[in-house]
C-alpha positions, 0 to 999 in steps of 0.5 A, a space after each residue: 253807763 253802769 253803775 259801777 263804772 266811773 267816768 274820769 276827766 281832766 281840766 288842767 294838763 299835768 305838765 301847766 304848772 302854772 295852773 291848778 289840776 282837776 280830776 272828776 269822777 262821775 256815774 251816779 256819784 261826783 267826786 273830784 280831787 284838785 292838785 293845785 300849781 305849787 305842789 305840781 311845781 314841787 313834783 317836777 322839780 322832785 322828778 328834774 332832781 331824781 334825774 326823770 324830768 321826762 316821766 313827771 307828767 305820766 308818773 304824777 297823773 297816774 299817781 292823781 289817777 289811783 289816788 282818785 280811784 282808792 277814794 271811789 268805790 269801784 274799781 272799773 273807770 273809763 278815763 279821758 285820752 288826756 295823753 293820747 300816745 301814753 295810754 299804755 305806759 299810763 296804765 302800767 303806772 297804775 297797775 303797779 300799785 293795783 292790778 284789779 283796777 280795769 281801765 278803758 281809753 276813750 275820748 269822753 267829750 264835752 257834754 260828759 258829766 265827768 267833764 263838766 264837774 273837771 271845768 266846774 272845780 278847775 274855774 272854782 264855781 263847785 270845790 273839789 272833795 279832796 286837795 292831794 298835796 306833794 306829800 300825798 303824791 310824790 310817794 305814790 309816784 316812786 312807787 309808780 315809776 317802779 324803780 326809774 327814778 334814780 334814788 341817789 339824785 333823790 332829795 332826802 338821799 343826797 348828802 353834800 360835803 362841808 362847805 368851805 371858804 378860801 381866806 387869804 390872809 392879808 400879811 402871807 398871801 397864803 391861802 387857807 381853808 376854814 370850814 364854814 359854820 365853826 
């Protein structure tokens, strides 16, 4: 393997929001970077409210991907076929945000290095280099989903109306509307 090519593997799927994830990168250099569950919780709860629950998975492991390849120094990687059949959708994801990048697919194994470091931090014997919080993720994942996301539904987009609560009054039986707060 050059020296400039990266091996990249997983250790905790995406979609298990219940676990940790890990990403490893190795050639002659071991960098890793750890998502842990609440933030990945938070993140799929952000793509249900934009209204793509669907693209959560690619959008948030291509967003971990570039976040982990800006922090090597090389932008040739090989990468694990964690999402066998999304491979070319992944790869969009990531050439949104930077086209120099040169991605290969293959399968990398268990005796991969790159996989030893990915179980190694995911079981907690060996810590990550970086954790990537939802505040460093979820922008890169709008940009990401490259105008899919429905940015009315977003979050910091919606603005409800004033709640009100129905009072009866006990003398008229008519019914009035208070507005809640004032």
């Amino acid at each position: 393997m050059s020296s400039m090519v990266y091996e990249i593997d997983q250790s905790g799927k995406i979609e298990q929001t219940e676990r940790d994830t890990v990403l490893a990168a190795v050639n002659s250099k071991e960098y890793s970077v750890i998502v842990i569950a609440k933030d990945k919780r938070r993140l799929q709860e952000s793509f249900r409210l934009a209204g793509k629950p669907e693209i959560f998975i690619y959008a948030v492991f291509a967003a971990i991907l570039t976040k982990l390849i800006k922090l090597l120094a090389s932008k040739n990687v090989i990468i694990d076929k964690e999402y066998s059949g999304q491979t070319k959708i992944i790869e969009k994801m990531i050439k949104n945000l930077d086209e120099k990048i040169t991605i290969t697919w293959k399968t990398i194994g268990k005796k991969s290095l790159a996989h030893e470091l990915a179980y190694k931090t995911f079981k907690g014997k060996q810590r990550a280099n970086k954790r990537l919080t939802y505040e460093e993720i979820w922008p890169k994942a709008i940009k990401i989903a490259g105008g899919c996301l429905n940015s009315t539904t977003l979050r910091e987009n919606r603005h409800s109306a004033p709640a009100y609560k129905k009072i009866i009054s006990q003398k008229t039986k008519k019914s009035r509307y208070q507005k809640i707060g004032s």
